[in-house]
ROMAR-19637 format. One record per residue (C-alpha): residue in one letter; residue number from 1; x, y, z. Coordinates in nm, 2 decimals, always signed. Example, Ala and Ser with C-alpha at 12.3 -4.5 7.8 and 13.67 -1.06 7.14 Angstrom:
[zamar "A"; 1; [+1.23; -0.45; +0.78]]
[zamar "S"; 2; [+1.37; -0.11; +0.71]]
% end
This chain:
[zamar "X"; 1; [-0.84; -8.92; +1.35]]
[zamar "X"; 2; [-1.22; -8.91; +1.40]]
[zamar "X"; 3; [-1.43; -8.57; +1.31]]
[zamar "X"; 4; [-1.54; -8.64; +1.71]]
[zamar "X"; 5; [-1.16; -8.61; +1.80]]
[zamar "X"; 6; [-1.06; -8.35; +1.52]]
[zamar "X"; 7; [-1.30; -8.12; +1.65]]
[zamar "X"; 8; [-1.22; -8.15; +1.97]]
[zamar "X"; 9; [-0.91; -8.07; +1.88]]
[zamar "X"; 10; [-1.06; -7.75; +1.76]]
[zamar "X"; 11; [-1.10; -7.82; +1.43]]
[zamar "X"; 12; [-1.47; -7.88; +1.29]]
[zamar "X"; 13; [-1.51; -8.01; +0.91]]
[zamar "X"; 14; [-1.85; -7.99; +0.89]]
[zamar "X"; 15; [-1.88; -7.66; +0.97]]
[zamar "X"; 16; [-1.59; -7.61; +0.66]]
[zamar "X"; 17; [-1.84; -7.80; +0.46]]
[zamar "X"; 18; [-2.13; -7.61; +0.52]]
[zamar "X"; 19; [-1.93; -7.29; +0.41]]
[zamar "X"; 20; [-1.80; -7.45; +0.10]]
[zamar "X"; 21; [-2.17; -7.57; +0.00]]
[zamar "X"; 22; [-2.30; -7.20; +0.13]]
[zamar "X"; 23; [-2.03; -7.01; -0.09]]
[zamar "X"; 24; [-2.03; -7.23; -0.43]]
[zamar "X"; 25; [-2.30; -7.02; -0.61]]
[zamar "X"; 26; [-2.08; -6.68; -0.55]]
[zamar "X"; 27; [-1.76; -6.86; -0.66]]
[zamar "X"; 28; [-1.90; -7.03; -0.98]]
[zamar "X"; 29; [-2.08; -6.70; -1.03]]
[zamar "X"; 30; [-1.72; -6.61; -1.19]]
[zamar "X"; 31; [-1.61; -6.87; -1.39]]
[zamar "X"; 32; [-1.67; -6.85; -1.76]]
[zamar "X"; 33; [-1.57; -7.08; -2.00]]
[zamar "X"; 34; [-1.23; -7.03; -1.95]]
[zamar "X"; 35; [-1.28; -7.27; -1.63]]
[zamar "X"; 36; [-1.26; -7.64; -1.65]]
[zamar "X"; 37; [-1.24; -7.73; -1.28]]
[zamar "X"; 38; [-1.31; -7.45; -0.97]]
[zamar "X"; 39; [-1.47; -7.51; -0.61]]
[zamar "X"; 40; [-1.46; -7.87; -0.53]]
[zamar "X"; 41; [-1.14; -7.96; -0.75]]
[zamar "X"; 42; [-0.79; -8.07; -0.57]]
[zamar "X"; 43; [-0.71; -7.73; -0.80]]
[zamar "X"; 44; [-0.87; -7.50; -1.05]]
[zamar "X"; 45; [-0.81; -7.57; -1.39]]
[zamar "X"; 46; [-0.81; -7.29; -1.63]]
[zamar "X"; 47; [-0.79; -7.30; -2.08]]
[zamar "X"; 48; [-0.52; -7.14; -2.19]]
[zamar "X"; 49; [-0.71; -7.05; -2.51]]
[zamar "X"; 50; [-0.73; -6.69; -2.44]]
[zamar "X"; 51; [-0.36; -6.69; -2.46]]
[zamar "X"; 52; [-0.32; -6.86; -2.85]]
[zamar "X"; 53; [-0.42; -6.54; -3.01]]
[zamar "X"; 54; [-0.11; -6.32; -2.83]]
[zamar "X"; 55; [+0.24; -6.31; -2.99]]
[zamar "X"; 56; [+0.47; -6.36; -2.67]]
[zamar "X"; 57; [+0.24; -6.38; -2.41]]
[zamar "X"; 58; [+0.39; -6.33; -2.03]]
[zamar "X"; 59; [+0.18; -6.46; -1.72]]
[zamar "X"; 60; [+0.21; -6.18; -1.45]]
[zamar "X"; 61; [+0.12; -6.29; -1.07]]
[zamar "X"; 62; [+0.12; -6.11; -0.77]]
[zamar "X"; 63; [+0.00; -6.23; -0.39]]
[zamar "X"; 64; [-0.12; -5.98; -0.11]]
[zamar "X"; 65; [-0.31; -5.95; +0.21]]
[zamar "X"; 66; [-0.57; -5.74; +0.37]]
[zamar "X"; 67; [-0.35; -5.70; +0.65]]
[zamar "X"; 68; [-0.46; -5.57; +1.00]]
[zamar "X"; 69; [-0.75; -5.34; +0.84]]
[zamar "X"; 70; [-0.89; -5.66; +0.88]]
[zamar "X"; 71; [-0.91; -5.58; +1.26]]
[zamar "X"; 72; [-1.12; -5.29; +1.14]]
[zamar "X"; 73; [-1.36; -5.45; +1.02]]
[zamar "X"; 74; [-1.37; -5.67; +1.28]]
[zamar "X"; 75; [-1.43; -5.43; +1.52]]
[zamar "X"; 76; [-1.72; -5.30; +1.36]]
[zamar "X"; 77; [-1.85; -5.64; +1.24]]
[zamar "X"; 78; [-1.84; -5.49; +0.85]]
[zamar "X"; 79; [-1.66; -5.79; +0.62]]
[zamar "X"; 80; [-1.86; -5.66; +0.28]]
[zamar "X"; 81; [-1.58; -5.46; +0.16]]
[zamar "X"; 82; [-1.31; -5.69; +0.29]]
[zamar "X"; 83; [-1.29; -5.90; -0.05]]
[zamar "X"; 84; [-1.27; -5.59; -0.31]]
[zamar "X"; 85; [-0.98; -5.45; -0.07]]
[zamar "X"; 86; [-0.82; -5.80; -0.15]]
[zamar "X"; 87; [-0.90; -5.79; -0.53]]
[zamar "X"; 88; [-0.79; -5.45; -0.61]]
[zamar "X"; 89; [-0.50; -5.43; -0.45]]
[zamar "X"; 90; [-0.36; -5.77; -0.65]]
[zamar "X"; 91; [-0.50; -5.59; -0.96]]
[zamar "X"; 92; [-0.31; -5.26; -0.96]]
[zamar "X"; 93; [-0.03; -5.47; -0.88]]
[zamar "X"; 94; [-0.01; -5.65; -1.23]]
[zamar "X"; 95; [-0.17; -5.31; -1.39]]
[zamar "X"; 96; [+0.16; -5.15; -1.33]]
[zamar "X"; 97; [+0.35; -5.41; -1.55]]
[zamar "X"; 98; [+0.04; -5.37; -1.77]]
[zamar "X"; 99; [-0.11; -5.70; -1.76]]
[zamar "X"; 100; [-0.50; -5.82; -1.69]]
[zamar "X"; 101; [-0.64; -6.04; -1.47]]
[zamar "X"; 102; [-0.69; -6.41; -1.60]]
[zamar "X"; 103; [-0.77; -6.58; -1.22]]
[zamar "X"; 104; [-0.74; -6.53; -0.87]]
[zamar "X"; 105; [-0.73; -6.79; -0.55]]
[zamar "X"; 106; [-0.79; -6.67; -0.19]]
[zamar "X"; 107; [-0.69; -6.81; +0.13]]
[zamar "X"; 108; [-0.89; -6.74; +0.43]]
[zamar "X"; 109; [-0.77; -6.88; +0.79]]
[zamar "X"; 110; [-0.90; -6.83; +1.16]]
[zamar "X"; 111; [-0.86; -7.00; +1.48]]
[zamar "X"; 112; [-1.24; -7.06; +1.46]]
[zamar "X"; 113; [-1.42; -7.02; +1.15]]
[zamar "X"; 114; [-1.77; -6.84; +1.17]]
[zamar "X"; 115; [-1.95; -6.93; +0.91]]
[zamar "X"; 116; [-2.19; -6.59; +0.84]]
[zamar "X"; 117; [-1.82; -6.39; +0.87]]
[zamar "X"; 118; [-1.65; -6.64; +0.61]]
[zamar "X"; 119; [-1.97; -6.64; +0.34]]
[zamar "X"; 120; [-1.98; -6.26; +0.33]]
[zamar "X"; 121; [-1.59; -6.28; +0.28]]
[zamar "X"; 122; [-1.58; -6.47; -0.02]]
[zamar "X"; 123; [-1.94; -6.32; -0.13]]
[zamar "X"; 124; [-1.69; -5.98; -0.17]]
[zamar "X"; 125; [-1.44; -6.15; -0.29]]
[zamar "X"; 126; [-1.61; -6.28; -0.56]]
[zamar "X"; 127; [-1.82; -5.97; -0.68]]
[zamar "X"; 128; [-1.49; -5.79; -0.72]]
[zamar "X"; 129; [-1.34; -6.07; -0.94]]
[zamar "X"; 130; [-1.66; -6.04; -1.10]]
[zamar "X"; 131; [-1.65; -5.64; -1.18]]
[zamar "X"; 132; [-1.26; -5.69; -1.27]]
[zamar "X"; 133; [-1.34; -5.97; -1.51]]
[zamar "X"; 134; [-1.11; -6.24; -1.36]]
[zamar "X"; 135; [-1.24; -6.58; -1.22]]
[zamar "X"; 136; [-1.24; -6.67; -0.87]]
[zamar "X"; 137; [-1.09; -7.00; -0.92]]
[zamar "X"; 138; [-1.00; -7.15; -0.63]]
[zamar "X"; 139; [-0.90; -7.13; -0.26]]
[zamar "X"; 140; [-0.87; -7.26; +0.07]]
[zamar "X"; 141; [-1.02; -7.20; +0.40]]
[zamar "X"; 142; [-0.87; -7.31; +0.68]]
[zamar "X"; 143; [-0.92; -7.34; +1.08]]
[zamar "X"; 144; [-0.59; -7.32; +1.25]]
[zamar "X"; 145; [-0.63; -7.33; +1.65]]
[zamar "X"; 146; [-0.33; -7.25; +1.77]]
[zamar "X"; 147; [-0.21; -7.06; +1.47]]
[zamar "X"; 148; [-0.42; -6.79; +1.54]]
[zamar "X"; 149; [-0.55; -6.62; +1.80]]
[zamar "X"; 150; [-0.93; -6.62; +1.90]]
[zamar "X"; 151; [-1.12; -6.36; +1.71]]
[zamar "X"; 152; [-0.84; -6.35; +1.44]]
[zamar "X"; 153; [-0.94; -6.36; +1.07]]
[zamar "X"; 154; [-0.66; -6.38; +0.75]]
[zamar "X"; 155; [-0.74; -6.29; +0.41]]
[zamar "X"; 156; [-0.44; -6.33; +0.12]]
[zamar "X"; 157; [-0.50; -6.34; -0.25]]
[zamar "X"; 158; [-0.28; -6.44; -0.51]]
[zamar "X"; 159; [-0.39; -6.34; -0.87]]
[zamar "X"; 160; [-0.25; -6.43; -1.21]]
[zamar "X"; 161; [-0.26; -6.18; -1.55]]
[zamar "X"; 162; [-0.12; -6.19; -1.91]]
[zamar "X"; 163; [+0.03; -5.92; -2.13]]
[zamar "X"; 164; [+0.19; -5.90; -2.43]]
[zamar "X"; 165; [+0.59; -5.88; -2.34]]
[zamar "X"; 166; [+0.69; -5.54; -2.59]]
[zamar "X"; 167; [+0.36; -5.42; -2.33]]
[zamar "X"; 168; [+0.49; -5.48; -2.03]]
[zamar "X"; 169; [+0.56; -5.18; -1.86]]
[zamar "X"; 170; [+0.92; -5.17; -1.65]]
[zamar "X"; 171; [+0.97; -4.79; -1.62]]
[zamar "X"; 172; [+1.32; -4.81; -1.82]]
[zamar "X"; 173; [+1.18; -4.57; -2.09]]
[zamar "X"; 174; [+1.12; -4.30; -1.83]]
[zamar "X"; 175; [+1.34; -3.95; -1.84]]
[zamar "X"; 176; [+1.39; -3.65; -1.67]]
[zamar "X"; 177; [+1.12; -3.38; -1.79]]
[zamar "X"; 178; [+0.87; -3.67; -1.81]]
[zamar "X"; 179; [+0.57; -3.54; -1.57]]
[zamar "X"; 180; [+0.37; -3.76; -1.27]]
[zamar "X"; 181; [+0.03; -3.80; -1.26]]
[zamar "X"; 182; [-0.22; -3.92; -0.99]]
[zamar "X"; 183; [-0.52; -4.12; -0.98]]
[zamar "X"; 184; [-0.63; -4.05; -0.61]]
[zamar "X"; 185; [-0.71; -4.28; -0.33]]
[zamar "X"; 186; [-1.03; -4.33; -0.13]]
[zamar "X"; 187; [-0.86; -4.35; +0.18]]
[zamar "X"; 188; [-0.54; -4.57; +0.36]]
[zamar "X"; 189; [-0.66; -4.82; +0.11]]
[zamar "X"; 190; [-0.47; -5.17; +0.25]]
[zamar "X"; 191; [-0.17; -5.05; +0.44]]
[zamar "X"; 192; [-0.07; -4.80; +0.76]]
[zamar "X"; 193; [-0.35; -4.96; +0.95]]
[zamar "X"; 194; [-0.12; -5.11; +1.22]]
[zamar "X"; 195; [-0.03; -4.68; +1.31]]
[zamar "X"; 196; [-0.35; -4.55; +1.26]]
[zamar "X"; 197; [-0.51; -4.81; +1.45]]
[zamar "X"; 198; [-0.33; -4.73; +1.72]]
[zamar "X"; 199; [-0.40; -4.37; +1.73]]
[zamar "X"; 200; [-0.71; -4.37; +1.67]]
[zamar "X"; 201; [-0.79; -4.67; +1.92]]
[zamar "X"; 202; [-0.98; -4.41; +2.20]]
[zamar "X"; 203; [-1.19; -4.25; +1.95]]
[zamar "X"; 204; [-1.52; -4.31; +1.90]]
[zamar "X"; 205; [-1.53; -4.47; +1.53]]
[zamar "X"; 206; [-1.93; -4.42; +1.47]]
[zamar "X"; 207; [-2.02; -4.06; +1.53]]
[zamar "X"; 208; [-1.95; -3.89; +1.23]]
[zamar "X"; 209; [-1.71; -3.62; +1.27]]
[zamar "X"; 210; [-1.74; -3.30; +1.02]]
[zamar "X"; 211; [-1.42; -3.30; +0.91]]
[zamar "X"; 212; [-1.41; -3.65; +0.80]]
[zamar "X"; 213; [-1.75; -3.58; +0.68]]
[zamar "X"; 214; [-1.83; -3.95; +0.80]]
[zamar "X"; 215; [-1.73; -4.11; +1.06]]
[zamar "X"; 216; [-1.39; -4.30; +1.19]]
[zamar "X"; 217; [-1.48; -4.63; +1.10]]
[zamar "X"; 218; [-1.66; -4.54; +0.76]]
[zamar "X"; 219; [-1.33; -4.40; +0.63]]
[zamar "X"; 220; [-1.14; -4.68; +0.78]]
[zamar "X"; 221; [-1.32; -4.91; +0.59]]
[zamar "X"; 222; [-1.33; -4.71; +0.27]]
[zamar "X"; 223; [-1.26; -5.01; +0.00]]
[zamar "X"; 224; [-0.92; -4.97; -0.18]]
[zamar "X"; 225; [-0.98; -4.86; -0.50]]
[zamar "X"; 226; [-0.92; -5.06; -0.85]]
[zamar "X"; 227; [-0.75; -4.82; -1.13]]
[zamar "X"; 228; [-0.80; -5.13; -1.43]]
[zamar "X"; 229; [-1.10; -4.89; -1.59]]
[zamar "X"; 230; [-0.89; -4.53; -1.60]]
[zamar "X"; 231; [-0.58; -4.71; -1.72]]
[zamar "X"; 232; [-0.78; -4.90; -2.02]]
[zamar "X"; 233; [-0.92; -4.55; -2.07]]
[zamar "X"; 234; [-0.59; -4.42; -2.07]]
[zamar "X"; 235; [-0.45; -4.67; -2.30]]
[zamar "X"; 236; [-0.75; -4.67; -2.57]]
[zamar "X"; 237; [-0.67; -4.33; -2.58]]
[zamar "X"; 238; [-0.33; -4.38; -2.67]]
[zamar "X"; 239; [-0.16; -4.20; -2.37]]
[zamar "X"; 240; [+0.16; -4.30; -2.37]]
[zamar "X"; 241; [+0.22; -4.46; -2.04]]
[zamar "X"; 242; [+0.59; -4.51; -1.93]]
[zamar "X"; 243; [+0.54; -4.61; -1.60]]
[zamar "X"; 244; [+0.30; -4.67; -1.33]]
[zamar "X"; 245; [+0.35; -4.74; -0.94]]
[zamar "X"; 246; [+0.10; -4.88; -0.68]]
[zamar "X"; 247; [+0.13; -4.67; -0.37]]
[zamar "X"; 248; [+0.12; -4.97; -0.10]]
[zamar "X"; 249; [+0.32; -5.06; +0.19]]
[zamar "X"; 250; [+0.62; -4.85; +0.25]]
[zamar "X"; 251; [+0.43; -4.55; +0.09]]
[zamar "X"; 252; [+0.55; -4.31; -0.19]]
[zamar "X"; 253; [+0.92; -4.30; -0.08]]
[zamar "X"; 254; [+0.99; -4.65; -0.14]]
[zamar "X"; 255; [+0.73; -4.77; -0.37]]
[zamar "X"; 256; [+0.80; -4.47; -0.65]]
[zamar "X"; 257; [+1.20; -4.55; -0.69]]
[zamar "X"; 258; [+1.06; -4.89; -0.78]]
[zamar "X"; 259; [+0.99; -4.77; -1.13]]
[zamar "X"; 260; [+1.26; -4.52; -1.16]]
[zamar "X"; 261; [+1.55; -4.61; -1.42]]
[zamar "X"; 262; [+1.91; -4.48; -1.31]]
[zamar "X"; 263; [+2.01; -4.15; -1.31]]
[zamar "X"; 264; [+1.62; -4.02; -1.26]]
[zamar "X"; 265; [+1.42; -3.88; -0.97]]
[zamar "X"; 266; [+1.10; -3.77; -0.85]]
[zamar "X"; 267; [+0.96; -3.44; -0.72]]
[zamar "X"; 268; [+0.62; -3.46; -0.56]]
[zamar "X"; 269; [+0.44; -3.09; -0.46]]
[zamar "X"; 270; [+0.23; -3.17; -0.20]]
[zamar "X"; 271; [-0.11; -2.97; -0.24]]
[zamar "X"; 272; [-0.19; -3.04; -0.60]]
[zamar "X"; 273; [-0.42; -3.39; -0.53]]
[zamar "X"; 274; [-0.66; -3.43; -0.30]]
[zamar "X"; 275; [-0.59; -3.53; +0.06]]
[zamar "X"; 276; [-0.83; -3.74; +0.22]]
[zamar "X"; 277; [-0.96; -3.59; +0.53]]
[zamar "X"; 278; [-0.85; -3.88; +0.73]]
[zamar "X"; 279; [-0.48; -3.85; +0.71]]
[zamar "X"; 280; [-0.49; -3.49; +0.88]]
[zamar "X"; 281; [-0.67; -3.61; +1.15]]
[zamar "X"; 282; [-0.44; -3.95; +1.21]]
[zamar "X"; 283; [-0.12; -3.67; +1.18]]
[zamar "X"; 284; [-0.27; -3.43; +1.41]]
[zamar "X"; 285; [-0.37; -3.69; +1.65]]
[zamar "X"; 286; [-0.08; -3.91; +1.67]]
[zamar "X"; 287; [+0.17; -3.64; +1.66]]
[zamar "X"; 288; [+0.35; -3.73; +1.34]]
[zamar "X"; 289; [+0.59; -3.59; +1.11]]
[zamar "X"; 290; [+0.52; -3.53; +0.72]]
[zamar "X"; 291; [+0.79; -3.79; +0.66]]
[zamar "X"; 292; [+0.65; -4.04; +0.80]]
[zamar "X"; 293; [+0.32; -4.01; +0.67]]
[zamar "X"; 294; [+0.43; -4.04; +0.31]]
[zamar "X"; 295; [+0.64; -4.40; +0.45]]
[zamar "X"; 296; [+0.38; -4.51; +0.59]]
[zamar "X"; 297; [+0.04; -4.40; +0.39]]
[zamar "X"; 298; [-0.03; -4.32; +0.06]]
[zamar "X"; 299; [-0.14; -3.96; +0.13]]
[zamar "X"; 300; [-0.38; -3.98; -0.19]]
[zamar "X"; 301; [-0.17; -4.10; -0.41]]
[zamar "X"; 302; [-0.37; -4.41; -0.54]]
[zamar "X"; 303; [-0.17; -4.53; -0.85]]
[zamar "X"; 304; [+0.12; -4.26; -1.00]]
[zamar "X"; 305; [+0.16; -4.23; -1.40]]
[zamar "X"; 306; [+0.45; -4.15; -1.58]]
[zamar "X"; 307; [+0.42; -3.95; -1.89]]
[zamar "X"; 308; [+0.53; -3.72; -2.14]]
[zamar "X"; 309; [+0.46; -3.40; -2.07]]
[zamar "X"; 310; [+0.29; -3.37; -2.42]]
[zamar "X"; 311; [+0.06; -3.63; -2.24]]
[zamar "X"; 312; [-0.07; -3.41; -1.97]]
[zamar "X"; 313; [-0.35; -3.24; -2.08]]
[zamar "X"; 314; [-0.49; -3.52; -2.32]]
[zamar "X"; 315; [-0.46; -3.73; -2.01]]
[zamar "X"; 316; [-0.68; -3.52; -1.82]]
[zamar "X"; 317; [-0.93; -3.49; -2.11]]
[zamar "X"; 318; [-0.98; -3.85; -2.10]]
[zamar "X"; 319; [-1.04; -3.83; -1.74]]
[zamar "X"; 320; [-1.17; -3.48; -1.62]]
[zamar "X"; 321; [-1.12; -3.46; -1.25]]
[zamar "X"; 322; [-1.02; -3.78; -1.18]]
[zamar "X"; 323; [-0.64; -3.75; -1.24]]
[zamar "X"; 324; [-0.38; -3.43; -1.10]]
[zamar "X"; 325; [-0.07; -3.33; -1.19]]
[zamar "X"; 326; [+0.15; -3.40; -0.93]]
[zamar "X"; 327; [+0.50; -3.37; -1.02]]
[zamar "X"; 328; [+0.76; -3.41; -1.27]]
[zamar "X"; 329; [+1.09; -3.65; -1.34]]
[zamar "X"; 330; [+1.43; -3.47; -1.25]]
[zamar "X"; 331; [+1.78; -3.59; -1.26]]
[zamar "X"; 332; [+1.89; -3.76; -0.98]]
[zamar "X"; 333; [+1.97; -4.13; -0.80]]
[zamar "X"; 334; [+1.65; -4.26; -0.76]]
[zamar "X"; 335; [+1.54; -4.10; -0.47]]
[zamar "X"; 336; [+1.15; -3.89; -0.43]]
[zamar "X"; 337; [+1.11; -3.57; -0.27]]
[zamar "X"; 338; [+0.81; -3.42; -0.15]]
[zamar "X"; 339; [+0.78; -3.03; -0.16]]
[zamar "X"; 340; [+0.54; -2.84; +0.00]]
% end
């Protein structure tokens, strides 16, 4: 088919080549020698030499979206943050299993690609692969009329880690008496948007509001946060980690059994993290029950540790006032309960 047809058809390939030529510089920008082939292969090629050094060395990949906070920023024409949401999620996502990022590959699709949107995209995108230490080694972008609807904008990542097998971490060594600690969250992070969207959808998401202490959208928007620096902290410090669990999608109740062993539980007492300000306010004004808020949100709960309770206080030596103890491993059939 001609490009004249094609893009009547609704699909324009020179304006995908203009993006691809506009974003090169940012992708390359990640590569080190590791990378053969990036932007411009059929598919990123990346040594394996890194990996000769390890004993048993396990590749660890993950995949994940952005998901409708995506209509957030959409809404308030903000896509610098968009990429680093993206990158950290897939992150803490291997960090639980204990592995680091070797690469990552993005897809980006849209009934009608804008050019200026797409560059600052993958401009975030690749300054958070940059700060992790992983290479940006590939993608696709792709304009899908009729997939799509007009306005619409996807973002899904896929990343790929190593660790040393005895390192992986699968929560099996984790008893009751073993306490939980919190690294908090800077907001809803990548999921719940879908609710709070919607309850939030008459306010107005620029005037700061006091209790928020910024406004709506800013906390909306506030970029998921990447725990890869406190857990290497952590572990140079020799805390013994026996688990750790991503608070994503589905909240604490059914992301924390995830890393329970059978015959263990978890207790969670609510009030000793740090809420963010902007779960009160979607509870207050939506009308919704404490149950529900911890399926659907994180609540604070960034990344939960599992450790010894000898582990406590070293713990929080190595990172004053950024982690909390928030609870402790009882006896029970994998289930979490959150006390007040």
């Amino acid at each position: 088919m001609p490009a004249e047809a094609y893009a009547q058809a609704g699909v324009r390939l020179d304006v995908a080549r203009d993006i691809r030529r506009r974003i090169a510089d940012a992708v390359r920008s990640t590569y080190g020698s590791e990378v053969i082939a990036g932007i411009g292969a059929f598919a990123g090629l990346y040594r394996a030499d890194a990996l000769r050094g390890m004993e048993e060395p396990v590749l660890v990949a993950s995949t994940d979206g952005v998901g409708t906070k995506l209509k957030v920023a959409a809404r308030l024409n903000r896509w610098e943050t968009v990429g680093y949401d993206l990158v950290h999620h897939c992150v803490n996502d291997i960090l639980v299993h204990g592995a680091r990022p070797l690469f990552f590959l993005d897809y980006i699709a849209a009934a009608r690609l804008d050019p200026e949107v797409i560059v600052r995209v993958v401009e975030s995108v690749a300054a958070a692969c940059r700060e992790v230490g992983c290479a940006l080694l590939g993608g696709e972008t792709a304009e899908l009329p009729g997939v799509y609807a007009p306005g619409e904008l996807d973002l899904v990542g896929t990343i790929v880690g190593v660790v040393e097998r005895p390192r992986i971490r699968d929560g099996s060594r984790i008893r009751p008496g073993d306490r939980l600690l919190a690294l908090p969250s800077s907001g809803l992070h990548t999921n719940g948007y879908s609710l709070a969207r919607r309850v939030l959808a008459d306010q107005n998401w620029e005037r700061p509001l006091p209790e928020l202490g910024t406004s709506i959208g800013e906390a909306l928007l506030a970029p998921h946060r990447c725990y890869l620096e406190p857990i290497r902290r952590l572990e140079a410090a020799g805390i013994d980690l026996k688990g750790l669990c991503h608070i994503t999608g589905g909240g604490v109740y059914e992301n924390l059994p995830r890393v329970l062993p059978p015959g263990t539980a978890a207790v969670l007492r609510r009030g000793t993290w740090p809420e963010p300000p902007i779960f009160g306010l979607i509870q207050r004004l939506g009308g919704i029950p404490d149950e529900e808020m911890f399926h659907v949100f994180n609540m604070g709960l960034g990344m939960l540790l599992v450790v010894p309770p000898c582990d406590v206080e070293p713990a929080q030596a190595v990172l004053p006032g950024e982690v909390w103890l928030v609870g402790e491993i009882v006896e029970g059939d994998r289930t979490v309960r959150v006390e007040a």
